[in-house]
RODO-2510 file (C-alpha; in nm, 4 decimals, decimal comma):
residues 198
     n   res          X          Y          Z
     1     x    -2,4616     0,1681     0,3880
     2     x    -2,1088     0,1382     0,5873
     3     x    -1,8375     0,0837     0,3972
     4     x    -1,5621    -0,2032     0,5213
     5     x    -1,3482    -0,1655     0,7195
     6     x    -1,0827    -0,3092     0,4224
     7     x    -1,0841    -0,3318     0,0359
     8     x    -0,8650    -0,5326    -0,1538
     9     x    -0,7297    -0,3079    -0,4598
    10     x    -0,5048    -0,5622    -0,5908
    11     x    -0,2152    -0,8015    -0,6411
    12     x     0,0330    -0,6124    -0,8203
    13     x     0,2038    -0,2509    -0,7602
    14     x     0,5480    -0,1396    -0,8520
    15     x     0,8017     0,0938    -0,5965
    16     x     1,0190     0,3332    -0,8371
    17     x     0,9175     0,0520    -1,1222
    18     x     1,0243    -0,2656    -0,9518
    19     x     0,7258    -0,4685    -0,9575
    20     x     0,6069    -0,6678    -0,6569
    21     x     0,3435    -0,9351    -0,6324
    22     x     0,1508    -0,9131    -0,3611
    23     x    -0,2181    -0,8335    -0,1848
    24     x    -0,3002    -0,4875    -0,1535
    25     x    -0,5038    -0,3328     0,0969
    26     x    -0,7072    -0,0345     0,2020
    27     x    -0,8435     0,1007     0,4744
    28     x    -0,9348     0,4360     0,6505
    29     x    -0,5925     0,4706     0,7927
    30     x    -0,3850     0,3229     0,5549
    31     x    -0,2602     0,0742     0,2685
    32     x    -0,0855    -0,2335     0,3151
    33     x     0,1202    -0,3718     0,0466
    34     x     0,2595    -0,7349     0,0997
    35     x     0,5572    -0,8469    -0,0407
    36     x     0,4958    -1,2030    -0,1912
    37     x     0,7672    -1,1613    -0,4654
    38     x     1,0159    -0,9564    -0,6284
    39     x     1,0011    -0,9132    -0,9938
    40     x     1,3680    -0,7261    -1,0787
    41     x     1,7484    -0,7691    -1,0837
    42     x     1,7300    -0,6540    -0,7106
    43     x     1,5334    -0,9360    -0,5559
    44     x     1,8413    -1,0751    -0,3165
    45     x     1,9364    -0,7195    -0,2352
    46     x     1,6310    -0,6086    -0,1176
    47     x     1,5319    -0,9343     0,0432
    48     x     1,8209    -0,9148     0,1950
    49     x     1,7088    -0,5348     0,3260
    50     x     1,3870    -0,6848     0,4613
    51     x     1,5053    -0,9986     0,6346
    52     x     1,7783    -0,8308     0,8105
    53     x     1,5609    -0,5560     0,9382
    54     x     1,2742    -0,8014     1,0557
    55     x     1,4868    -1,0173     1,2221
    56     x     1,7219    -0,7900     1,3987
    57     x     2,0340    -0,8581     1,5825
    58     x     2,3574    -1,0121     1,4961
    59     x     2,1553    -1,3237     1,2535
    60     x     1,9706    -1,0649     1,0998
    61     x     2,2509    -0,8747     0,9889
    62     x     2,4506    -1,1886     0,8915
    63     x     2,1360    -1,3384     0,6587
    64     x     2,0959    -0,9877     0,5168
    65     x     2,4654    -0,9472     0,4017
    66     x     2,5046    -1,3286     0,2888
    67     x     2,1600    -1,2444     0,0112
    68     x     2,3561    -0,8899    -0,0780
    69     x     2,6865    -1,0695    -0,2109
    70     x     2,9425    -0,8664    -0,3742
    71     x     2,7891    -0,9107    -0,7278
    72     x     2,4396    -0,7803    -0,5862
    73     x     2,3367    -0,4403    -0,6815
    74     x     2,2759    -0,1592    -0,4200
    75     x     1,9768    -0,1604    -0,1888
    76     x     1,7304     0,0379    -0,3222
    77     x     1,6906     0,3898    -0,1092
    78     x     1,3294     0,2886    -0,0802
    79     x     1,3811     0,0108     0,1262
    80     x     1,4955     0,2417     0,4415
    81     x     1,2471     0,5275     0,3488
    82     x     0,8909     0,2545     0,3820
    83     x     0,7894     0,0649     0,7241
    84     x     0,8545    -0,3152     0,6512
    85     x     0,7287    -0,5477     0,9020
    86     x     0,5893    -0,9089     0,9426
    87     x     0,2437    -0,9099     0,9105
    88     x     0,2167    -1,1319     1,2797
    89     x     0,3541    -0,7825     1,4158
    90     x     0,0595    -0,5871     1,2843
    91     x    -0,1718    -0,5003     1,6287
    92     x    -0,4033    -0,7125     1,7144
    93     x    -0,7250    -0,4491     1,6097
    94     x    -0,6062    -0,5428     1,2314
    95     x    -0,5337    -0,8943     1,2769
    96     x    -0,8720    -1,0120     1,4863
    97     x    -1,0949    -0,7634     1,2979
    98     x    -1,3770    -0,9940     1,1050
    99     x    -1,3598    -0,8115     0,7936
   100     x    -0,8999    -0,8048     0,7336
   101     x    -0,8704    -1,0547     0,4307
   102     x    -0,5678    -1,2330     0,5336
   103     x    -0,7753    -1,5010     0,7637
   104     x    -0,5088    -1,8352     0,7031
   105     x    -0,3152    -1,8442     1,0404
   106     x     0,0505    -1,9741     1,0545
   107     x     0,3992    -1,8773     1,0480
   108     x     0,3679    -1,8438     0,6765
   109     x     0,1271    -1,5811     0,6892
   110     x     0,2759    -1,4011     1,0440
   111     x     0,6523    -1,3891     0,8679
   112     x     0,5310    -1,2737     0,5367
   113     x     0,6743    -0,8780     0,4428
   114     x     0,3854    -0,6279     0,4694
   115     x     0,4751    -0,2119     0,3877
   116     x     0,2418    -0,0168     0,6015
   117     x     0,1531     0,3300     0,4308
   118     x    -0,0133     0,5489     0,7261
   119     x    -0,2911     0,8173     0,5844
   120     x    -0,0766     1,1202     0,6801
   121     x     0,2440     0,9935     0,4809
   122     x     0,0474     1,0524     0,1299
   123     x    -0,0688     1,4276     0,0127
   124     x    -0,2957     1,2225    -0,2802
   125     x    -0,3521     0,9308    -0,4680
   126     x    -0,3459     1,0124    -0,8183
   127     x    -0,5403     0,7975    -1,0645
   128     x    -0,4457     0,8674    -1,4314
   129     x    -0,6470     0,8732    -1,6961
   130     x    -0,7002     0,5567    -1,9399
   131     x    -0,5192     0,3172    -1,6670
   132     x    -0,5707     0,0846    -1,3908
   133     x    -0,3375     0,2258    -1,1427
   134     x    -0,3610     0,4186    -0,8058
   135     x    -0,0252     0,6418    -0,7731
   136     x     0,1135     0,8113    -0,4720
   137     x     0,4990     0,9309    -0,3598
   138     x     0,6141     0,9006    -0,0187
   139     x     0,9767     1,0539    -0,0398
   140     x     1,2136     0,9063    -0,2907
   141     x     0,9262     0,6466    -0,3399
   142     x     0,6894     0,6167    -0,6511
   143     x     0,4154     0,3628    -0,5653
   144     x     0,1949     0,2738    -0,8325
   145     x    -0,0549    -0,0428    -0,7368
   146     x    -0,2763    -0,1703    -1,0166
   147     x    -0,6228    -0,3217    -0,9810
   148     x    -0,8670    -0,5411    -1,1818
   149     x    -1,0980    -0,3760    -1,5114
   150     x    -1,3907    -0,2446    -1,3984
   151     x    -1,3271    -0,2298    -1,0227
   152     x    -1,2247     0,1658    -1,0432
   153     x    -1,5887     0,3252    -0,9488
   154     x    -1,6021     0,1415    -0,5999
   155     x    -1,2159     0,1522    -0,5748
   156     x    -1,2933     0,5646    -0,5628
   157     x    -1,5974     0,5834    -0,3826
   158     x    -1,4054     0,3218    -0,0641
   159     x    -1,1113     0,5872    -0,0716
   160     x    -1,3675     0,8943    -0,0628
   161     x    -1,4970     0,7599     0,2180
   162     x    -1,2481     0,6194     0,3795
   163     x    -1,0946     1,0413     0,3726
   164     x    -0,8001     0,9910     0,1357
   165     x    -0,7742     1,2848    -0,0898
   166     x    -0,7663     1,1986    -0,4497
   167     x    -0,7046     1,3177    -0,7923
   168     x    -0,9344     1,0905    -1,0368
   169     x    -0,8671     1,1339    -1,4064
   170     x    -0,7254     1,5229    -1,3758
   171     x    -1,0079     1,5882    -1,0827
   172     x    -0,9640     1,6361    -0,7559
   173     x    -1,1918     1,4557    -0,5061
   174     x    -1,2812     1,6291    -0,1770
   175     x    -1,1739     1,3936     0,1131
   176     x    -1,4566     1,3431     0,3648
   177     x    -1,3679     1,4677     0,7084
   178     x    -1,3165     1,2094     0,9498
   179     x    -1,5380     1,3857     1,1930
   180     x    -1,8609     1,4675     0,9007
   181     x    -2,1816     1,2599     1,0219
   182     x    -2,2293     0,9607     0,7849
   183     x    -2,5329     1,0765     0,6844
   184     x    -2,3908     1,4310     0,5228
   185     x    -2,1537     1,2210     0,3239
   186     x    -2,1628     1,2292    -0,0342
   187     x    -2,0545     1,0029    -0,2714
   188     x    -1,7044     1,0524    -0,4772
   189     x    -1,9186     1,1395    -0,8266
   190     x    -2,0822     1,4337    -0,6511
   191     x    -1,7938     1,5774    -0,4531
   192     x    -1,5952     1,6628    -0,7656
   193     x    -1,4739     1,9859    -0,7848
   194     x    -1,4615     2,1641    -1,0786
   195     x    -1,1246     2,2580    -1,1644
   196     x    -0,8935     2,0470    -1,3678
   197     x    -0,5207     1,9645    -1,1645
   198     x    -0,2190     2,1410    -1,2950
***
């Protein structure tokens, strides 16, 4: 059977241990994290880092700097090292496909913040043992996104597929070329290999 095109891993995730709330999803080329709110001391900074860079031009700037007031705290470094867009900017491929879960049309769904994480900006997704949490570094960024109990086994075998290389409980998970036939592929269980991480 095919897998989809997208998976939904979840609705919370954390950059350097700010959390966001937000959809999370996956696909063969990469994650996309949406920024529905800001749970930290920097929320009006880093808004402000966002809305100034999606807007562009004089406004932009102005908007940005009036939500970073002189009391604000520093933008985070994070929030020049990811790709924030709107999600109405995302190509058309991702936006018409039958199968990408955001389906509500509107300016509230085209403006909202989206962090697009290509394929070839993570080395491995690193799922610890005894949690609920997918973990990856892209530069001075430390991504961690959680996901429901008990969704883990299909959460794995979508990202085996899909060719992200993993490291699942201290194992590392062979990622499928994207060129292998479908029907060589195995599943995540059996592609194990059997030497423990450092």
């Amino acid at each position: 059977m095919m897998a989809p095109a997208f998976l939904k891993l979840g609705r919370t995730y954390y950059i350097s241990q700010r959390r966001y709330s937000g959809l999370c999803v996956a696909s063969k080329k990469a994650l996309f994290l949406f920024v529905n709110s800001i749970y930290n001391e920097e929320k009006r900074a880093l808004m402000g880092a966002i809305v100034g860079g999606l807007m562009g031009g004089f406004i932009g700037r102005q908007i940005g700097r009036a939500m970073m007031n002189s009391t604000a705290p520093a933008t985070p470094d994070y929030a020049h090292t990811l790709r924030f867009m709107k999600t109405g900017a995302l190509p058309p491929t991702i936006l018409q496909h039958p199968e990408w879960p955001l389906r509500h049309k509107g300016n509230g769904i085209a403006n909202l913040p989206v962090i697009v994480i290509k394929r070839s900006e993570i080395d491995v997704i690193t799922h610890p043992s005894y949690t609920t949490a997918l973990k990856m570094n892209i530069g001075p960024a430390q991504i961690s996104i959680e996901y429901p109990s008990f969704r883990g086994k299909a959460i794995r075998r979508y990202l085996h597929q899909a060719g992200w290389s993993l490291n699942w409980c201290g194992w590392d998970v062979i990622a499928i070329p994207d060129e292998a036939p479908v029907n060589q592929r195995v599943s995540a269980s059996d592609a194990k290999r059997p030497t423990r991480a450092p």
